[in-house]
N, C-alpha and C positions, 0 to 999 in steps of 0.2 A: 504494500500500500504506500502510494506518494504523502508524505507529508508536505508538499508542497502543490499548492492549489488557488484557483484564483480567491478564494478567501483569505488562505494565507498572504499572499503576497499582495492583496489589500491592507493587510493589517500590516505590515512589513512600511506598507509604501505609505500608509499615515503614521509611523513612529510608533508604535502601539506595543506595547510591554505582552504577551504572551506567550502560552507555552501549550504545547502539542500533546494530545492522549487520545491513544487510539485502543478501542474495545471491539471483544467480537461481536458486531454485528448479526440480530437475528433477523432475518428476514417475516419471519413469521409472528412476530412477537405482537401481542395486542394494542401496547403503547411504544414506539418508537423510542420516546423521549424516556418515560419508566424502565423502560429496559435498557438505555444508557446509562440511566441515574446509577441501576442497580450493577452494572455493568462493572459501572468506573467505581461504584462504593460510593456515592454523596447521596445526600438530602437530595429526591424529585423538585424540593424548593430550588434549588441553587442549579441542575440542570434546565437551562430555557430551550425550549421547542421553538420553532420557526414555524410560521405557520403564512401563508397566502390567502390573502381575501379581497372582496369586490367590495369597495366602498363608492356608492352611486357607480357602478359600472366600472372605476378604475382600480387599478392594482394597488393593495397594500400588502407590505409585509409587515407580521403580525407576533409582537417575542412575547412568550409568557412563561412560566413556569409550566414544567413537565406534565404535573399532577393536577395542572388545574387544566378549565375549559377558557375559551373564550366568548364573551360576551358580545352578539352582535351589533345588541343596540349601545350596548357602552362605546365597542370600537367605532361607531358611526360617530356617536356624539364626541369623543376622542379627537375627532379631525373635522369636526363639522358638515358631517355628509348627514343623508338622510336615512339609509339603508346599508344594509352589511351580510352577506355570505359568503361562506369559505370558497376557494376558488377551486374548478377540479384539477385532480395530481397533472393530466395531462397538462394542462393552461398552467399551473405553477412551475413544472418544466421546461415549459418553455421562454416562459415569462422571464424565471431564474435563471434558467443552462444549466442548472441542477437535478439531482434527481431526486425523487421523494424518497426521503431518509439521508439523505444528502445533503436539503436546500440550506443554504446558510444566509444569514442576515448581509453576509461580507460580501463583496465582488460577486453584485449579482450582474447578468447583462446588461441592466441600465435602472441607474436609480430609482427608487420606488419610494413615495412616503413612509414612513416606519415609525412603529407605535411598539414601545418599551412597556409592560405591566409596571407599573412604580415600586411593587412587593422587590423587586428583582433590588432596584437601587441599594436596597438596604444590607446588604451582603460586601463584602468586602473583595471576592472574587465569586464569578458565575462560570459555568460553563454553555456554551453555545456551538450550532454543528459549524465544522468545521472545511464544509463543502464536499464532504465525502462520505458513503456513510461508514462508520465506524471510526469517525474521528471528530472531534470535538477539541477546542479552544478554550482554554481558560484566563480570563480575564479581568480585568475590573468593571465592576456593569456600568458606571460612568464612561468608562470607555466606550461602550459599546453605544450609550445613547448618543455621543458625540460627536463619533465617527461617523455613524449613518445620519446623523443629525434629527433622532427620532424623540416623537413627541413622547414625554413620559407618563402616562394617566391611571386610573384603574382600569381595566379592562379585562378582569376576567369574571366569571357568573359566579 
């Protein structure tokens, strides 16, 4: 497995303090994100899931914690849209250039708005995917809202 991927070298090419961990990946697993949490040994709090959604028709990228859901009318109200659904894997594929279980917040094809859960802020390091599946970034979650320049709000149900 590459540890070096366009999310990495997004984060490389904004200065950004992290460090690389890679789990085996189940393809089958029910939760993605839970079964990295459990993977790597952390709290599902401190592993964030990426998640793809239509707000009024356009693409957002969506960070919350592992364990939790997200919230459609929060993430609408979040960025002031009217409506919110999760987008399908095929459309977040391509949208990202990632693959579901893959999709990372970092060096997606082309910038998306991005909404941070605020629960996330309060951690001192997160982990987030890493653009591949079975590898994952750890971080400071200030970093991460910074970087992608993402609104931070509540947003999970």
């Amino acid at each position: 497995m590459s540890k070096v991927t366009p999310a990495t070298r997004a984060l490389t090419a904004a200065g950004v303090a992290f460090t690389v961990h890679s789990y085996d990946y189940d393809p089958d697993a029910e939760s993605i994100g839970l079964q990295a949490a459990s993977a790597l040994g952390e709290d599902p709090a401190r592993v964030l899931k990426t998640l793809m959604a239509l707000v009024d028709g356009k693409p957002v990228c969506v960070i919350v914690p592992s364990d939790r859901e997200v919230s459609m009318k929060k993430l609408a109200a979040a960025i002031s849209g009217k409506s919110a659904q999760m987008m399908k894997p095929a459309e977040a594929e391509r949208v990202t250039g990632f693959k579901v279980g893959g999709i990372s917040p970092f060096g997606q094809r082309r910038p998306v708005k991005t909404v941070i859960d605020q629960s996330a802020l309060a951690y001192d390091q997160v982990y987030v995917n890493g653009g591949q599946r079975g590898l994952q970034v750890r971080l400071n979650p200030s970093d991460v809202r910074d970087v992608l320049k993402a609104v931070a709000a509540d947003v999970i149900a």
